[in-house]
C-alpha positions in Angstrom: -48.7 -7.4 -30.7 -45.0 -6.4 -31.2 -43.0 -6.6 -28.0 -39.4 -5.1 -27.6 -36.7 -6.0 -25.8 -35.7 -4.1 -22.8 -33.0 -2.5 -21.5 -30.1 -4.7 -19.9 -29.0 -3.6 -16.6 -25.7 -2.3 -17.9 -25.9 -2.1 -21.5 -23.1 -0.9 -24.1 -22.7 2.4 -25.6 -21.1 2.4 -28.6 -19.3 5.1 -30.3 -18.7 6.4 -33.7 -15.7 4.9 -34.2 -17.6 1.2 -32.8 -20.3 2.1 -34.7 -18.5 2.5 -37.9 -16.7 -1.1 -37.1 -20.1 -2.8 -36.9 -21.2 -0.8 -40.2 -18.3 -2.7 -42.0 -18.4 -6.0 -40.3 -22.1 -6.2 -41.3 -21.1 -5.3 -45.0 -18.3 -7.8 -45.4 -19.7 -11.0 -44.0 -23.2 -9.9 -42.6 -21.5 -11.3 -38.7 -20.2 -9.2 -35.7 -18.8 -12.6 -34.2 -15.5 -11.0 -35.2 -15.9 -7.8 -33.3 -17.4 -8.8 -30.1 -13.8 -7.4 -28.4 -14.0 -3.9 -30.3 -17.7 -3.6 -29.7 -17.5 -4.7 -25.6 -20.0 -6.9 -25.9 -20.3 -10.4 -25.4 -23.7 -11.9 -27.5 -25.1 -11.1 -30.8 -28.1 -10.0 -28.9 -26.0 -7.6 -27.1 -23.8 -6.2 -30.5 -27.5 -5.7 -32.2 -29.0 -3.6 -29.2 -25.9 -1.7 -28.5 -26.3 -0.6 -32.3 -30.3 0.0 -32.2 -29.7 2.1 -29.9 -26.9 4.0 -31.4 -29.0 4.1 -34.5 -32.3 5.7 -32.5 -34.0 2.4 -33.6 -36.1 -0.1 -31.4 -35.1 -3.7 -31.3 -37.6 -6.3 -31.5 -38.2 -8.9 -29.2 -39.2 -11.6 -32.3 -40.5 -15.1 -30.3 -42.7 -12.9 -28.0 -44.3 -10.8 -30.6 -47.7 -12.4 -31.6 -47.1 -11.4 -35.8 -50.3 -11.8 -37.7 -51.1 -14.8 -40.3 -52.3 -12.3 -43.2 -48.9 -9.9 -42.5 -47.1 -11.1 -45.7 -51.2 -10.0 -47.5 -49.3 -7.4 -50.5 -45.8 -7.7 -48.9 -43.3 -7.7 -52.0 -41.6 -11.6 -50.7 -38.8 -11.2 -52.4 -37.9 -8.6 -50.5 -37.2 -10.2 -47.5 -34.6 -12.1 -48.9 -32.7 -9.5 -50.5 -32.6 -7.3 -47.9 -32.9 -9.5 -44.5 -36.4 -8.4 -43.7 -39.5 -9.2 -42.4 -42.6 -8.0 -41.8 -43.6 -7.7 -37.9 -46.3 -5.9 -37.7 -48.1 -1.6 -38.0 -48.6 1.3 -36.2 -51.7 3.0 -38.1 -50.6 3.3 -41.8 -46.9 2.6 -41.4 -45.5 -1.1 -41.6 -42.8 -2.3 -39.0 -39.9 -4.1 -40.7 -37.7 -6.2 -38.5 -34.7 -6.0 -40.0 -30.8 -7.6 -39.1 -29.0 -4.9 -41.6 -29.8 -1.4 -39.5 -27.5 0.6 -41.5 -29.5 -0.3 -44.3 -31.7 2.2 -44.8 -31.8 2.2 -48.8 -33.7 -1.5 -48.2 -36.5 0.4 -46.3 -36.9 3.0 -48.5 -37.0 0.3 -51.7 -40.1 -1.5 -49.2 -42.2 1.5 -48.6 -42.3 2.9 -52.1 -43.3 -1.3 -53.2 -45.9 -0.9 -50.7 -47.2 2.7 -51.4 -46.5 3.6 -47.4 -44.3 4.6 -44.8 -42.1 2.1 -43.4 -40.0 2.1 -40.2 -37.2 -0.8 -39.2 -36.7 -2.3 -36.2 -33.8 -4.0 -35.4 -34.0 -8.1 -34.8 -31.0 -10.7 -33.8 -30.4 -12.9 -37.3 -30.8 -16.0 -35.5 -34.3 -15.1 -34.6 -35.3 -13.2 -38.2 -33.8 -16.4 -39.7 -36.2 -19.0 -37.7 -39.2 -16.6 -38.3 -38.4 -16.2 -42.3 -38.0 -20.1 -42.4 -41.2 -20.9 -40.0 -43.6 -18.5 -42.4 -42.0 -18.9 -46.0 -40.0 -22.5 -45.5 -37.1 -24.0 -45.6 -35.4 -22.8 -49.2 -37.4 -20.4 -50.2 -34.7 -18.1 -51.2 -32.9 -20.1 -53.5 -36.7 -20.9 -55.0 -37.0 -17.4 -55.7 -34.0 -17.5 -57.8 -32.2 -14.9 -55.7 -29.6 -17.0 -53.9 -28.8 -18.9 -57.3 -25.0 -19.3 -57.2 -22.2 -21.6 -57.6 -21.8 -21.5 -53.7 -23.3 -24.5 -52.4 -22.7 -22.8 -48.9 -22.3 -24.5 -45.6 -22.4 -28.4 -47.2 -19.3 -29.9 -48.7 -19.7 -33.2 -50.8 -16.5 -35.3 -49.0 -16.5 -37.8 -51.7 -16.6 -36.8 -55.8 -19.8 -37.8 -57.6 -20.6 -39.0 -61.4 -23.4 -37.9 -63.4 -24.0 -38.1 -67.2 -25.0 -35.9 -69.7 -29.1 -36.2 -69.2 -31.4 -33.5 -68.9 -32.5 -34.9 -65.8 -28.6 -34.6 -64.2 -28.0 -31.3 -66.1 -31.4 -30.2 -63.6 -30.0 -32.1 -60.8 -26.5 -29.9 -61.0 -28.3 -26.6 -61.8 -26.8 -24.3 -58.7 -30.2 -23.1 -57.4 -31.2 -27.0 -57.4 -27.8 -28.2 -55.8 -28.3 -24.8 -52.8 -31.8 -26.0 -52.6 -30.7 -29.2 -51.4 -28.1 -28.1 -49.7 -31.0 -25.9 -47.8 -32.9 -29.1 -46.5 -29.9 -30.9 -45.2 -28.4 -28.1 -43.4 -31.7 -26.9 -41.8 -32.2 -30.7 -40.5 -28.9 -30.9 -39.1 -29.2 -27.9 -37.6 -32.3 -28.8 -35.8 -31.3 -32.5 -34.5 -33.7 -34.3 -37.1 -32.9 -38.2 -37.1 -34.4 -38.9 -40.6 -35.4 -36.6 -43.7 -38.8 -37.9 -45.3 -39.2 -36.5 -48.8 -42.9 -38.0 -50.0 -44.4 -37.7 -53.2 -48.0 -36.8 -53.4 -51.0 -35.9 -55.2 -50.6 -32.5 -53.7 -46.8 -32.2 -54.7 -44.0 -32.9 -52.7 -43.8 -32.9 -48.9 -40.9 -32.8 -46.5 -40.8 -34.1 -43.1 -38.4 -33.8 -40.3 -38.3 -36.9 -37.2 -37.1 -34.6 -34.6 -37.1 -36.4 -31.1 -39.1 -39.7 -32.9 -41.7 -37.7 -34.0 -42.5 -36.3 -36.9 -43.0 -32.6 -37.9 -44.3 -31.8 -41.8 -41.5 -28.9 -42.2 -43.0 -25.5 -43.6 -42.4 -25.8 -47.8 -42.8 -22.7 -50.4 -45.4 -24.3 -52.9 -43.2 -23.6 -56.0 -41.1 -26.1 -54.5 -43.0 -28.6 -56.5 -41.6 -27.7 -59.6 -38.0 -29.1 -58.4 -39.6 -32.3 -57.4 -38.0 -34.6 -60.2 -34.4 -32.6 -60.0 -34.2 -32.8 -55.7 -34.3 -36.4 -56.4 -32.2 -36.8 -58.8 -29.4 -34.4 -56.8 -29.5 -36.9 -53.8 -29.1 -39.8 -56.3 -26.0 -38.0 -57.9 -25.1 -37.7 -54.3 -25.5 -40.6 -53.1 -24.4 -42.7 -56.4 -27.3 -44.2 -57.4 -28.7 -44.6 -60.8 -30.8 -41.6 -61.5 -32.4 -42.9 -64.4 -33.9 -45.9 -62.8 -37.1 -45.0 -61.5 -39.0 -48.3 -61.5 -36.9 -50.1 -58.7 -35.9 -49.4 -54.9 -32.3 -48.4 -53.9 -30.4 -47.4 -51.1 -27.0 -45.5 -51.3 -25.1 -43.6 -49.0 -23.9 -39.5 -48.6 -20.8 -38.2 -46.7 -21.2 -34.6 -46.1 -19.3 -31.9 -43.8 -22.3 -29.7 -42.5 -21.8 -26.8 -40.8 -17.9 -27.8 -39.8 -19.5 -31.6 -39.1 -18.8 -34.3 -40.3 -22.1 -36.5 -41.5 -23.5 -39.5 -42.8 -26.5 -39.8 -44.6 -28.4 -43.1 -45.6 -30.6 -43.2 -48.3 -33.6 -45.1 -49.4 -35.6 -44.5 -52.3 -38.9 -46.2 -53.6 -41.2 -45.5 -56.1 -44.4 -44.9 -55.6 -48.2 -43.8 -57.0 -47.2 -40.1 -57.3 -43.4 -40.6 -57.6 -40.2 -41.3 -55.9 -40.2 -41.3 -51.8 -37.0 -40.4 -50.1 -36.3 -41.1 -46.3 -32.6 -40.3 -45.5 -31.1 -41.5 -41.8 -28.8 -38.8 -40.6 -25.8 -40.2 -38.8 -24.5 -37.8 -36.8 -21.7 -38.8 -34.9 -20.7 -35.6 -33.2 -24.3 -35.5 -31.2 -23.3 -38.3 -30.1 -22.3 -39.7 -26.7 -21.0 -43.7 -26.8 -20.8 -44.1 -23.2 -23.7 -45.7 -20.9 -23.7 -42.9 -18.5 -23.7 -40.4 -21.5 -26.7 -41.9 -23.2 -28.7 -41.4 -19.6 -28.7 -45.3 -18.1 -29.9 -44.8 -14.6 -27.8 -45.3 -11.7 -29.1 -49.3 -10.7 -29.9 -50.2 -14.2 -26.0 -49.0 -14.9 -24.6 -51.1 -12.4 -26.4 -54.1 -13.0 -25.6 -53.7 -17.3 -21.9 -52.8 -16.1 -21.3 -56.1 -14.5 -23.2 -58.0 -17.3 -20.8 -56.3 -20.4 -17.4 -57.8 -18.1 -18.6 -61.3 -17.9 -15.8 -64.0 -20.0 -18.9 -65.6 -22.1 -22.3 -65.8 -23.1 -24.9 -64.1 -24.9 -26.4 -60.4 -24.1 -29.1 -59.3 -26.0 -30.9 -56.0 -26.5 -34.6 -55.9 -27.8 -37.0 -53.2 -29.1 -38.7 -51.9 -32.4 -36.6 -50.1 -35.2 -35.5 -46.8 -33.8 -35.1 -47.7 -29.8 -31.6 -46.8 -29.6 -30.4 -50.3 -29.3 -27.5 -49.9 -31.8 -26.2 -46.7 -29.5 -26.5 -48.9 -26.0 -24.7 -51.4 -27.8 -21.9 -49.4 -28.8 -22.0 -47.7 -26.0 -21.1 -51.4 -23.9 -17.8 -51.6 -26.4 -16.7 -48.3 -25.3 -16.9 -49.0 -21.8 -14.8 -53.0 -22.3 -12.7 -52.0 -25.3 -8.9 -51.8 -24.1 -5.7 -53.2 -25.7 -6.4 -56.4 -24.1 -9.9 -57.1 -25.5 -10.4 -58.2 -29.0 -13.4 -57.0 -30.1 -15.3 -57.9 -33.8 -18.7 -56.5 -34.9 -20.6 -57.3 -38.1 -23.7 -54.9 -38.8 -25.4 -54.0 -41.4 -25.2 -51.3 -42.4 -22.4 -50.0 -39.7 -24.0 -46.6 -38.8 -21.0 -45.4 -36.6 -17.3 -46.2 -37.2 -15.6 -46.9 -33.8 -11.7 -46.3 -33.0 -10.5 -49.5 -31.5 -13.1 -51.7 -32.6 -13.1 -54.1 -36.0 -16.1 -53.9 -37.9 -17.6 -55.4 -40.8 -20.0 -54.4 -43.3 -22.6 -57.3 -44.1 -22.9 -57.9 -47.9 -25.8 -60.4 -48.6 -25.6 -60.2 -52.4 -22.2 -62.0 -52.1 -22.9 -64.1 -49.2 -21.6 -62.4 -46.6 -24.6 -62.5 -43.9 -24.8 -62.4 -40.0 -24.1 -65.7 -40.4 -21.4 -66.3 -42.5 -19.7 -63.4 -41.4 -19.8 -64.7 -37.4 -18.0 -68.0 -38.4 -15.2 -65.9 -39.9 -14.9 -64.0 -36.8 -14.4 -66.8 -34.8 -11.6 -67.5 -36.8 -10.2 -64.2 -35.9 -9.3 -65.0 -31.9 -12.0 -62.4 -31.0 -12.8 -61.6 -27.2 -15.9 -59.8 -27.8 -18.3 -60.0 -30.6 -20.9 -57.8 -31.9 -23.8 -59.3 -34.5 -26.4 -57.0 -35.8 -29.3 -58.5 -35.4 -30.3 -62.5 -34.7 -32.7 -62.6 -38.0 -32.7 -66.5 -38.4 -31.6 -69.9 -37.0 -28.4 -69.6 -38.6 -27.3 -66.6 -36.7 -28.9 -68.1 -33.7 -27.2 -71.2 -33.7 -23.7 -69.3 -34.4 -24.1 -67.0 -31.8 -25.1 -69.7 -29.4 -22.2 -71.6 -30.1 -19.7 -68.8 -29.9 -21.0 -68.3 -26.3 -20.3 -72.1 -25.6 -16.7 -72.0 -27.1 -15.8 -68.7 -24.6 -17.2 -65.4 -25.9 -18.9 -63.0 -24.7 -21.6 -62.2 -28.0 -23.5 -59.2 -28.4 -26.6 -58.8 -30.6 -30.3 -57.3 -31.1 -33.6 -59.0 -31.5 -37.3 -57.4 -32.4 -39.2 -58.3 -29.7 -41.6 -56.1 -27.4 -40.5 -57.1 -23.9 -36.9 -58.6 -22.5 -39.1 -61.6 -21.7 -39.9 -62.0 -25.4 -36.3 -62.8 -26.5 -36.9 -66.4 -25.0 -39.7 -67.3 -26.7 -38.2 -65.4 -30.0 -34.9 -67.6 -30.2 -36.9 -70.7 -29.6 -39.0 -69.9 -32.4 -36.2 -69.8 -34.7 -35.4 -73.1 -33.7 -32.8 -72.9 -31.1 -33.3 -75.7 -28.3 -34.6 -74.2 -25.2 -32.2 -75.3 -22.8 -28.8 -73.9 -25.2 -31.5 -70.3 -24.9 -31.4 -70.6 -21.2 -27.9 -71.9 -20.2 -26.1 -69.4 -22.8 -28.3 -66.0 -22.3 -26.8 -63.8 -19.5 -28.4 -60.6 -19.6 -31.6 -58.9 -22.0 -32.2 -55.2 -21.9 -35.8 -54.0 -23.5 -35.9 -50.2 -24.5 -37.9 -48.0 -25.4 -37.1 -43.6 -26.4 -39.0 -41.3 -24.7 -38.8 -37.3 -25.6 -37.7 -35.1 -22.6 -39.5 -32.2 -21.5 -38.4 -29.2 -22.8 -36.7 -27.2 -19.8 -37.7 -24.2 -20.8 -41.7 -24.7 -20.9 -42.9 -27.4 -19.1 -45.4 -26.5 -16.7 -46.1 -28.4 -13.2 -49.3 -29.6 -12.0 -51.0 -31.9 -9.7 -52.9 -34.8 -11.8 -56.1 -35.8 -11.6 -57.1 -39.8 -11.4 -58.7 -39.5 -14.5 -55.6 -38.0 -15.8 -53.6 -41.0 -15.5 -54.2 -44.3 -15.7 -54.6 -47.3 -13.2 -51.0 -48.0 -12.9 -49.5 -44.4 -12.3 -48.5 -44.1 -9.0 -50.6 -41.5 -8.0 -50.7 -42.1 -4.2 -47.3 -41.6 -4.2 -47.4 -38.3 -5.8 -50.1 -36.8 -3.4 -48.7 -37.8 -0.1 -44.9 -37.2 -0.8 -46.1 -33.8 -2.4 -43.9 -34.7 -5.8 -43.4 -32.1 -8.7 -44.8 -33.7 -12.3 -44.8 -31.5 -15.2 -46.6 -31.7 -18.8 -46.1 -30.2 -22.2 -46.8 -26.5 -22.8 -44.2 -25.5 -25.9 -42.6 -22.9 -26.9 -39.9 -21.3 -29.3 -37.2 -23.3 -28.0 -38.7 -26.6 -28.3 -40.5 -25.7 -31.8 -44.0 -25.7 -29.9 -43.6 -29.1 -29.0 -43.2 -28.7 -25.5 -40.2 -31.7 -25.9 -36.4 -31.4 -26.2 -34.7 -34.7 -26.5 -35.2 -38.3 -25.8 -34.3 -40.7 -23.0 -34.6 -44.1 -22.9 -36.6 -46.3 -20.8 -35.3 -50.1 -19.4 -36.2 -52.8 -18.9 -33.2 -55.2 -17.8 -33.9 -58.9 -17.3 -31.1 -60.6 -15.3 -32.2 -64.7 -15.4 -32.3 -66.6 -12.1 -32.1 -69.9 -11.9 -36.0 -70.2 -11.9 -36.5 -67.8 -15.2 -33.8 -70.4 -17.2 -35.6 -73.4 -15.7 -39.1 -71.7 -16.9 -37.1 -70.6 -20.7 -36.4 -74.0 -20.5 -39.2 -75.5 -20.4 -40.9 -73.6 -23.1 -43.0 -71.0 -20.9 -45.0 -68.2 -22.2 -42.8 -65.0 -21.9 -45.9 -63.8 -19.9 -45.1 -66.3 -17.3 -41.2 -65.7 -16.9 -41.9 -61.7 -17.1 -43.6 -62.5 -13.9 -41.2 -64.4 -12.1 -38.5 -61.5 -13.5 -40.5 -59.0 -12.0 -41.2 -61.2 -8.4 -37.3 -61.1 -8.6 -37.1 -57.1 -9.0 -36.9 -56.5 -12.5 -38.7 -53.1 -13.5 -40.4 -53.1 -16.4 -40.3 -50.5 -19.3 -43.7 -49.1 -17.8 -42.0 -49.0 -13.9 -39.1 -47.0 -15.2 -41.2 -44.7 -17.7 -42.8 -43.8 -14.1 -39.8 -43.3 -12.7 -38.7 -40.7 -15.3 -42.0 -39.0 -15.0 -41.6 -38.5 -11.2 -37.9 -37.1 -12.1 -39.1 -34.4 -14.6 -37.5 -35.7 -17.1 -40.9 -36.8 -19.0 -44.7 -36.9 -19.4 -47.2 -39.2 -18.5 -48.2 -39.1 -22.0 -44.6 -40.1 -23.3 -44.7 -43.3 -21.4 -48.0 -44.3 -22.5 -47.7 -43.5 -26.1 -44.5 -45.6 -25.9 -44.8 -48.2 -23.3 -47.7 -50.5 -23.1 -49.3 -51.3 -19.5 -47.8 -54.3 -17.6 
């Protein structure tokens, strides 16, 4: 079903002299950005109407039309490149051919005699054409097709030179169409907030996967894109410095590019395996981000509380969760907030995935020696105020960080554990004793990322007791009549019905009784308890508490936190 867009309550009428200023601004740069003033209008959306209906043309309303699976059945695909087309649908005999170049007309003549029938255009915004021609063919399908194979490597600038030598595999690997291939897949991920690019080598061929919002979504791939398998790899490896003609060994390396007028890092891990090399690159993007505790979406009490823990002279703070929990943004996130001229503050991380102004950091180099470890008796050396460590991995780390506690700093650092309760019982494990655990550590945030519902789709309802389970409070919902919403999806949200994350906390402040207990040796079990008789609110309390606000399903919080 093809649905147009209607009429805007004043819309533009443009003359010949603004209709021949669109004509040329589409010819030079294929934008109107430029000539928003000249045209009277204010959106691309607007420009493109203004001139459809100059033109006696329709304009097509793209993420409400329902366009057929089979529609690309005997369409010429290289078409839609050159020209900026796409099928949308037919009225009888005659094909509809959304199209973001209305003056244009040679292009529609060129498609009907291909297809042996008539073919109208319809006029669509490029944004839109752009998602559809990406979401049917995939992501770097045109520079597949050989049509887009040119020395300009488009919106990704390398910000660092690269070496390659004089193999076949690295004379591939530089080819243009190989090097705007790649360029294709980083720019798309940017461009769609991905937080790590999976490149997997199969039976099948290759496969691509975006982690957009934690989760992640097998990105649409032309099947030709097979035969560039060996040469996509061996680009990033150019790119990232790495030996391209060791394939038999894992390494990591490391990209800087300028994306789309943004600055981004990239790290990179390869492995071999069965069918090949596997790729997964971490996308570092520091202008998405926000390094402030209110930024990153701390709730009001939990901010408070955390706020008065990140100003105290000494001791240790810890934050907890699995890989990927946001810890290393809270963290950096509690600098910002202390860092002044007054404050001396040291991190050591490996690898540092943000560089912040004001704020001396080191890189950890465990080839040469330089570990958590080593690198924290250093920084003591340094008069520090404040000191970041990575991550407590060992005794060693354990035992320095308790003792830079005892001799007046205020330490911060991560440990893998599932609940705040857990860090106890973690650190004694390593071998610290139980009572240096309890007297030195002042504050342990557990966290967990939830995806936020998309605003644009999510749909209210009243739940069901079998909907939920035994600790939702359902009660709660009924009586004081509140608003919950679930998932639907749509073209804003990539069908995912999400847009986002959050994080849930879980903030353990020790009284007197949970050291006595951490003392002693208790089960984490048995001081979560006495935390939570004291008012702490578990991950699972405040995954509820989001779901009450809007902000999140009740699937979110039980796919990522488990029951109390």
């Amino acid at each position: 079903m093809i649905a147009y867009v209607q009429p805007p309550e004043n819309p533009v009428h443009l003359n010949a002299i603004q209709l021949k200023i669109a004509r040329q601004a589409l010819e030079d740069d294929g934008h109107l950005g430029q000539v928003y003033n000249q045209l009277g209008v204010r959106r691309d959306d607007e420009a493109f109407y203004a001139i459809a209906q100059a033109l006696g043309m329709k304009m097509v309303d793209i993420p409400k039309c329902e366009i057929p699976q089979n529609i690309l059945d005997g369409f010429p695909v290289k078409m839609i490149h050159k020209f900026g087309v796409f099928p949308v649908g037919q009225e009888g005999n005659t094909a509809l051919i959304a199209t973001c170049r209305p003056f244009d007309l040679h292009a529609i003549d060129a498609i009907a005699a291909a297809l042996g029938r008539p073919a109208i255009p319809v006029v669509a915004a490029p944004a839109e054409l752009s998602k559809l021609i990406k979401a049917r063919l995939g992501v770097g399908a045109e520079t597949i097709e050989g049509l887009l194979a040119q020395s300009d490597d488009g919106d990704v600038e390398m910000l660092e030179d690269v070496d390659w030598d004089q193999s076949s595999d690295a004379a591939m690997a530089q080819e243009a169409s190989v090097v705007k291939l790649v360029n294709d897949i980083l720019t798309e991920a940017v461009e769609v907030g991905t937080s790590d690019i999976h490149i997997e080598a199969q039976e099948s061929g290759m496969k691509i996967r975006y982690r957009i919002d934690g989760v992640l979504q097998t990105q649409p791939m032309p099947p030709e894109i097979n035969r560039f398998q060996s040469a996509i790899v061996s680009r990033l490896k150019i790119m990232a410095r790495l030996n391209i003609a060791e394939k038999r060994i894992p390494q990591d390396g490391r990209i800087k590019l300028r994306v789309a007028d943004r600055q981004v890092d990239l790290r990179l891990s390869i492995i071999p395996m069965l069918h090949g090399e596997g790729i997964v690159m971490r996308i570092l993007d520091k202008d998405r981000m926000n390094f402030t505790l209110r930024g990153i979406g701390m709730d009001q009490d939990i901010y408070e509380q955390f706020g008065q823990l990140i100003k105290l002279p000494h001791g240790i703070i810890l934050v907890t969760g699995p890989t990927g929990s946001g810890k290393t943004t809270t963290l950096y996130s509690a600098l910002n907030e202390i860092k002044d001229e007054a404050t001396k503050i040291i991190t050591t991380e490996d690898p540092i995935e943000y560089q912040l102004d004001g704020i001396n950091q080191i890189q950890v180099h465990t080839k040469v020696g330089l570990t958590f470890a080593a690198s924290l008796r250093a920084i003591l050396r340094h008069d520090p105020d404040v000191v970041l460590v990575g991550e407590i991995r060992d005794f060693e780390t354990a035992e320095n960080a308790i003792q830079a506690s005892l001799t007046g700093h205020l330490v911060f650092s991560t440990l893998h554990t599932n609940d705040a309760a857990g860090a106890y019982t973690r650190m004694i494990d390593m071998g610290i004793e139980p009572f240096l655990v309890a007297t030195t550590v002042e504050g342990i945030m557990a966290q967990r990322l939830v995806r936020r519902l998309c605003p644009h789709c999510r749909q209210a309802y009243v739940p069901r007791p079998e909907d939920v389970p035994p600790d939702f409070p359902l009660e709660r919902v009924l009586d004081e009549k509140i608003e919950i919403f679930r998932p639907v999806g749509c073209r804003a949200c990539r069908m995912t019905g999400y847009s986002g994350r959050a994080a849930l906390y879980e903030l353990l402040i020790p009284t007197d009784e949970v050291r006595q207990k951490a003392g002693a040796k208790a089960p984490s079990n048995e001081i979560k308890k006495i935390a939570r008789a004291a008012g702490m609110q578990t991950l699972r309390d405040n995954g509820w508490k989001k779901v009450l606000s809007g902000m999140t399903s009740v699937e979110e919080v039980i796919r990522t936190a488990k029951a109390d």
